[in-house]
N, C-alpha and C positions, 0 to 999 in steps of 0.2 A: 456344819463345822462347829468343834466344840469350842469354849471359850478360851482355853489355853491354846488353843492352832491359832484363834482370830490375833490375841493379844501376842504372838511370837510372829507373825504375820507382820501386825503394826510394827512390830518393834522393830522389825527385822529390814522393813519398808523404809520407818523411818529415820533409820543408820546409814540405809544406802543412797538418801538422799541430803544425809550430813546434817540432821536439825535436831536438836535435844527436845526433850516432851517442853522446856519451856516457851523456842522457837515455833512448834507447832500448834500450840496449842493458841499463843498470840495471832498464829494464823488464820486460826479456825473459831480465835474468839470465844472461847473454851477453858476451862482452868488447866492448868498443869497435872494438878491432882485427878483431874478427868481423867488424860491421858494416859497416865500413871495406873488409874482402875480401869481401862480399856485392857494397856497390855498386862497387866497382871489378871485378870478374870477376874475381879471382886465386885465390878459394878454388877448392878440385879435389876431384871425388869424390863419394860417394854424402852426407858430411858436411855440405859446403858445400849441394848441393843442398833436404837438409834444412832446414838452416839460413836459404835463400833462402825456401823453401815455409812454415816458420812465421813468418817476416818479415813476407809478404803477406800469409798471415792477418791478424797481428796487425793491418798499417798499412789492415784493411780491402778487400782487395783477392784476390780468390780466384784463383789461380795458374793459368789452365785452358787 
């Protein structure tokens, strides 16, 4: 899946669960601005990747 499907994914995930990138990211213990380069595709690297992959965990949704 490409980075723009994962990060409209998340977004899209985490609207239907009602939480702003601030709420989840306090969640996940994470900066906002993470979340922010998740669902926009900007983050880069094996980090970002990670960071997308426990996203979808989290918002319920298995990355496969």
């Amino acid at each position: 899946m490409d980075c723009s499907k994962v990060g409209n994914l998340i977004y899209t995930l985490r609207t239907e669960k009602g939480m702003t990138q601030k709420a989840l990211a306090n969640a996940m213990n994470i900066s906002d601005r993470t979340i922010c380069q998740c669902e926009h595709g900007t983050g880069h690297g094996a980090a970002a990747a990670d960071h997308e992959r426990k996203l979808m965990c989290f918002l319920g949704k298995e990355n496969k």
